[in-house]
OpenMM code with the backbone's topology and positions (N, CA, C; nanometers):
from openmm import Vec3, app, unit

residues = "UNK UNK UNK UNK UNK UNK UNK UNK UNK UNK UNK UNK UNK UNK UNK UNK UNK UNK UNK UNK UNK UNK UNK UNK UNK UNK UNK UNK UNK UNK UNK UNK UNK UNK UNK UNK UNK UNK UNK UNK UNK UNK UNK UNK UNK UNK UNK UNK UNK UNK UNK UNK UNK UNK UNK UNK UNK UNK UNK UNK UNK UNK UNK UNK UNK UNK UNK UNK UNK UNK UNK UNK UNK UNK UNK".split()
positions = [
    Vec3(1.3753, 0.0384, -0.2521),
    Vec3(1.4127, 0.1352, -0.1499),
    Vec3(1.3032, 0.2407, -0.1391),
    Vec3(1.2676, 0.2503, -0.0346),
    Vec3(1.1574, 0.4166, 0.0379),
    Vec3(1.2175, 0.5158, 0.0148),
    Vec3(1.1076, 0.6050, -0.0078),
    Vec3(1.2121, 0.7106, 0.0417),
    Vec3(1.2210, 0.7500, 0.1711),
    Vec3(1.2961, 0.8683, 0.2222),
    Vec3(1.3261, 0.9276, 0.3713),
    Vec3(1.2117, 0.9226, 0.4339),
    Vec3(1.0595, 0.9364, 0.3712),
    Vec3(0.9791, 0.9540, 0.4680),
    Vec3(0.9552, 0.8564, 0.6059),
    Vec3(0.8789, 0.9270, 0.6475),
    Vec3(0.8534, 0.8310, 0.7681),
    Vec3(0.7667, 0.7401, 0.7427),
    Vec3(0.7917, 0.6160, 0.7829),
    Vec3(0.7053, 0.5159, 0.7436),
    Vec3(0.6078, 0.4470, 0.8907),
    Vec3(0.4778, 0.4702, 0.8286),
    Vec3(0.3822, 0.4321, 0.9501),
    Vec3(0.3416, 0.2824, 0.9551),
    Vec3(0.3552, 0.2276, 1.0928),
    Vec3(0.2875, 0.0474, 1.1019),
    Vec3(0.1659, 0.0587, 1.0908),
    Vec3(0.0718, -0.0435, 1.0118),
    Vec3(-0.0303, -0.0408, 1.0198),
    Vec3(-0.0918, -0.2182, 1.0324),
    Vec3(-0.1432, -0.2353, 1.1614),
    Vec3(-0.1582, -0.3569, 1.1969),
    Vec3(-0.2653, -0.4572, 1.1065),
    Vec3(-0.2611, -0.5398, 1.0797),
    Vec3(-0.3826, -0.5860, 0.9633),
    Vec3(-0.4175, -0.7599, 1.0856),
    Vec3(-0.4169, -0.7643, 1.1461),
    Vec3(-0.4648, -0.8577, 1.2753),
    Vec3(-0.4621, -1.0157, 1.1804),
    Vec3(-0.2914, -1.0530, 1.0847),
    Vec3(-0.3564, -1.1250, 1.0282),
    Vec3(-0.1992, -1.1543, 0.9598),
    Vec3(-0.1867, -1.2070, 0.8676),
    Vec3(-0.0469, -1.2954, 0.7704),
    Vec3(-0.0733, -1.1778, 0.6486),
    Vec3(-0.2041, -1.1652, 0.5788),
    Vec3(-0.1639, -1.1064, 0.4613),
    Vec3(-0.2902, -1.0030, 0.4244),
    Vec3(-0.2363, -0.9268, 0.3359),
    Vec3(-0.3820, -0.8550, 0.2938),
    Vec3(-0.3602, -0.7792, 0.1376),
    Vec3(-0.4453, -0.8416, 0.0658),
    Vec3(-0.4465, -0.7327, -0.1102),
    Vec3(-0.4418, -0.5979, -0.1103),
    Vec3(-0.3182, -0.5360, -0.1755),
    Vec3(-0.3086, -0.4221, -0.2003),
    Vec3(-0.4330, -0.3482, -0.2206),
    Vec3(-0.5127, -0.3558, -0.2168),
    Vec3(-0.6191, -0.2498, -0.2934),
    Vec3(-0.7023, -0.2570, -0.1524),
    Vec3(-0.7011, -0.3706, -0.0737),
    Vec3(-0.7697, -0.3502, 0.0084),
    Vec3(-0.6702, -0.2916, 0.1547),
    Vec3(-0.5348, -0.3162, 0.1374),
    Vec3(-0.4561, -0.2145, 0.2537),
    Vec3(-0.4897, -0.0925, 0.2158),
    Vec3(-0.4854, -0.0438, 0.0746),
    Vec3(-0.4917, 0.0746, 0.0612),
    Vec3(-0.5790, 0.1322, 0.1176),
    Vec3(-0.7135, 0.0944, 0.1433),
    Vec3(-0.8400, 0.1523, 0.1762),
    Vec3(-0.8343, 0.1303, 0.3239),
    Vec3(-0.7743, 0.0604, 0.4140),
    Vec3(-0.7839, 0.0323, 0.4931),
    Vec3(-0.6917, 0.0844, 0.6050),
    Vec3(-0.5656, 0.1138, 0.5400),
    Vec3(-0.4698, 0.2066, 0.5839),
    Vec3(-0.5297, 0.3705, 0.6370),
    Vec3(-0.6313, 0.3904, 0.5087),
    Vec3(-0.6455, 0.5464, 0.4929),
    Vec3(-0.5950, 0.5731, 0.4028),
    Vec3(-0.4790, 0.5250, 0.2895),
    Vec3(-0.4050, 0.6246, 0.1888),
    Vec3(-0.5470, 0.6452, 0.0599),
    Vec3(-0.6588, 0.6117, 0.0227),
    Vec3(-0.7118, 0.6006, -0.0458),
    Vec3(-0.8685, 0.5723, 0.0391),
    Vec3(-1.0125, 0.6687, -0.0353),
    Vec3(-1.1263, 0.6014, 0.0223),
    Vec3(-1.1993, 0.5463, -0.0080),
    Vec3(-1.1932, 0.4909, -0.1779),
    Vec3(-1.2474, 0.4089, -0.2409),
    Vec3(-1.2154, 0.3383, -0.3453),
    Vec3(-1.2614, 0.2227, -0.3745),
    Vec3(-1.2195, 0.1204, -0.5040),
    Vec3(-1.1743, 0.1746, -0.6160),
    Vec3(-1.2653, 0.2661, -0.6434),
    Vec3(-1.2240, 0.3787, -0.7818),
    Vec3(-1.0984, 0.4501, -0.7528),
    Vec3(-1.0880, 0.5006, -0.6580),
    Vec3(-0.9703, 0.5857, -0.5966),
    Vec3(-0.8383, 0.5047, -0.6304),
    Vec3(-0.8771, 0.3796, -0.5421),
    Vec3(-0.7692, 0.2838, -0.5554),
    Vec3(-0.6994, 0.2120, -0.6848),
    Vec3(-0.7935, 0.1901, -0.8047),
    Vec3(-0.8243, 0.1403, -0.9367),
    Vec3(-0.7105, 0.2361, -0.9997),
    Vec3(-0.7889, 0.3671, -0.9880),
    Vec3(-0.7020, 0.4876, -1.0371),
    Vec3(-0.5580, 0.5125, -1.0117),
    Vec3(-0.5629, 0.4966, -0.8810),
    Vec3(-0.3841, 0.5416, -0.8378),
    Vec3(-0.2951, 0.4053, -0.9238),
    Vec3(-0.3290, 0.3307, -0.8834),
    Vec3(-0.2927, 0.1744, -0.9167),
    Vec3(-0.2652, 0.1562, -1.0650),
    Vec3(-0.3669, 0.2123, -1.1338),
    Vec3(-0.3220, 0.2162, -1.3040),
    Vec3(-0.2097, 0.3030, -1.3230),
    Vec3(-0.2472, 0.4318, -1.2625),
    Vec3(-0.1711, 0.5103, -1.3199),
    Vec3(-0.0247, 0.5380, -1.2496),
    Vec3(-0.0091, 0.4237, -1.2108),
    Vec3(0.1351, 0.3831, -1.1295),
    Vec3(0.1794, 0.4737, -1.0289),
    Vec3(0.0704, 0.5152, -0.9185),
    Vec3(0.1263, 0.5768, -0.8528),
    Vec3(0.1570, 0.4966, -0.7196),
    Vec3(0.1283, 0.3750, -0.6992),
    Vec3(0.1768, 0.3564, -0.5750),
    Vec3(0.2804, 0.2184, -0.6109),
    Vec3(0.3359, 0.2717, -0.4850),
    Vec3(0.4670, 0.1306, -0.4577),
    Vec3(0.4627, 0.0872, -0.3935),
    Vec3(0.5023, -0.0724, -0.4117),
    Vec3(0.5313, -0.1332, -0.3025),
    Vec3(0.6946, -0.1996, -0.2759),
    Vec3(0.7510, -0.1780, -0.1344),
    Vec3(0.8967, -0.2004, -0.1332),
    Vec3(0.9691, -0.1137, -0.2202),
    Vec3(0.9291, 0.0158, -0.2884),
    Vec3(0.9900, 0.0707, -0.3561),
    Vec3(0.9836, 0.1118, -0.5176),
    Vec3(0.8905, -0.0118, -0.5634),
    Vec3(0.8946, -0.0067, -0.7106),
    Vec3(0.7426, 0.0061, -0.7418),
    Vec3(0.6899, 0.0425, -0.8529),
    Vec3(0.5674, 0.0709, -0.8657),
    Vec3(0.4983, -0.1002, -0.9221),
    Vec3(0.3890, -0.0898, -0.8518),
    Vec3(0.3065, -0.2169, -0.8494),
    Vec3(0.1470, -0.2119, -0.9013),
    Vec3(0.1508, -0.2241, -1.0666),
    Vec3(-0.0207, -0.2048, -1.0730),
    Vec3(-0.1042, -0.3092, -1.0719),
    Vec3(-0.1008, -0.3834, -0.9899),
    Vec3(-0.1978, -0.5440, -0.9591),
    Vec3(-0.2319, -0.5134, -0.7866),
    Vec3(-0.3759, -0.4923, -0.8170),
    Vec3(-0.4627, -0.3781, -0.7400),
    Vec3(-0.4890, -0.5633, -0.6485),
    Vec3(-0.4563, -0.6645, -0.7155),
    Vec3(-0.4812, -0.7982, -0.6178),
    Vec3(-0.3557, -0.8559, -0.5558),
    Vec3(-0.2599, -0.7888, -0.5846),
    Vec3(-0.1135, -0.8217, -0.5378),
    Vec3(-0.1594, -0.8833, -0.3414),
    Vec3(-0.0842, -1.0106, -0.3048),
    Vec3(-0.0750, -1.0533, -0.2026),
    Vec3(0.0166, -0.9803, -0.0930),
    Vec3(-0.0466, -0.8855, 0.0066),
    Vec3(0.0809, -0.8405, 0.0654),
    Vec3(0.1074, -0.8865, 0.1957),
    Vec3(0.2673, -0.8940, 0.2092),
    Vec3(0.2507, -0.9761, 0.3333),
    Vec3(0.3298, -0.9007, 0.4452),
    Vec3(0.3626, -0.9735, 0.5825),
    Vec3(0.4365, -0.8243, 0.6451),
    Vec3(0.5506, -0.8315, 0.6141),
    Vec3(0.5578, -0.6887, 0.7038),
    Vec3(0.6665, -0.5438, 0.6337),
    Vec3(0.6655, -0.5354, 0.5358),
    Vec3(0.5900, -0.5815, 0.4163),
    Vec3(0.6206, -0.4631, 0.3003),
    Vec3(0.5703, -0.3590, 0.3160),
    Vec3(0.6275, -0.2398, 0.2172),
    Vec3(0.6041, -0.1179, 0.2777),
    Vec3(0.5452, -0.0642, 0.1189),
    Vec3(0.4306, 0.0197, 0.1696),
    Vec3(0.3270, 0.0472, 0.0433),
    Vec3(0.3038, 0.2247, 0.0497),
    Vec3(0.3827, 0.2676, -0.1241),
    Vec3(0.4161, 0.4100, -0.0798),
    Vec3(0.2778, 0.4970, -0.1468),
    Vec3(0.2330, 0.6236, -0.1317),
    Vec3(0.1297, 0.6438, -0.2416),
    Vec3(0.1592, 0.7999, -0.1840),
    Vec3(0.2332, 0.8872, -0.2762),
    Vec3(0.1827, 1.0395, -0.2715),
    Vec3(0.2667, 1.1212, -0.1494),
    Vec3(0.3702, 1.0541, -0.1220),
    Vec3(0.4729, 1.1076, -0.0246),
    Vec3(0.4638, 1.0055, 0.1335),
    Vec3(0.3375, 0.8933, 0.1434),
    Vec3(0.3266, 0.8769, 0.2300),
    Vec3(0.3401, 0.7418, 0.1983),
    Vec3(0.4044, 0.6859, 0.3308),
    Vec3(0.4519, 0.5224, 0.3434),
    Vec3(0.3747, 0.4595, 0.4713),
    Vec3(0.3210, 0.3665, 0.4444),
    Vec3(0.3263, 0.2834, 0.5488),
    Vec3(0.3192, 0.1318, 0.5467),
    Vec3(0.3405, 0.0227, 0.6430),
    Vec3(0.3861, -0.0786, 0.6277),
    Vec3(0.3109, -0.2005, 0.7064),
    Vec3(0.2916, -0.2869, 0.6618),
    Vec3(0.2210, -0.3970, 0.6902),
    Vec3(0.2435, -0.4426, 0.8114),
    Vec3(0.1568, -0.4651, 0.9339),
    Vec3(0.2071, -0.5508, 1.0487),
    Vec3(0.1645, -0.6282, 1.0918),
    Vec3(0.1345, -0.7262, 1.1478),
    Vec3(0.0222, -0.8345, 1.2509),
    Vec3(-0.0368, -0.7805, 1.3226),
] * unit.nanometer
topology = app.Topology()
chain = topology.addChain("A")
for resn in residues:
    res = topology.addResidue(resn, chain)
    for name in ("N", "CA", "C"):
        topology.addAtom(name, app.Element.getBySymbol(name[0]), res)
């Protein structure tokens, strides 16, 4: 479960894309290190629960939280 925030679509022109690389690609994060970091230190979720496999397959609508902000996988 999300929380209340608002959750933003973010189109990936495609079936799937690795967490580490939505992250950067979204905007929630601006680099590998950035991403490495949040990711260890369990700060981001995905669908709700914290996810540290920075190669995790994501596919749409899951929804990927990091730092109050959500947004969610689309075609």
């Amino acid at each position: 479960m999300t929380n209340p925030t608002q959750i933003t679509d973010v189109p990936i022109g495609g079936e799937g894309i690795r967490l580490g690389q939505f992250l950067k690609f979204a905007g929630l994060l601006d680099s590998g290190g950035d991403v490495k970091a949040a990711i260890a230190d369990g700060a981001v979720k995905v669908n709700g629960e914290i996810d540290r496999r920075r190669g995790r397959q994501l596919q749409l609508d899951d929804v990927v939280s990091l730092e109050g902000r959500s947004v969610r996988v689309r075609p």
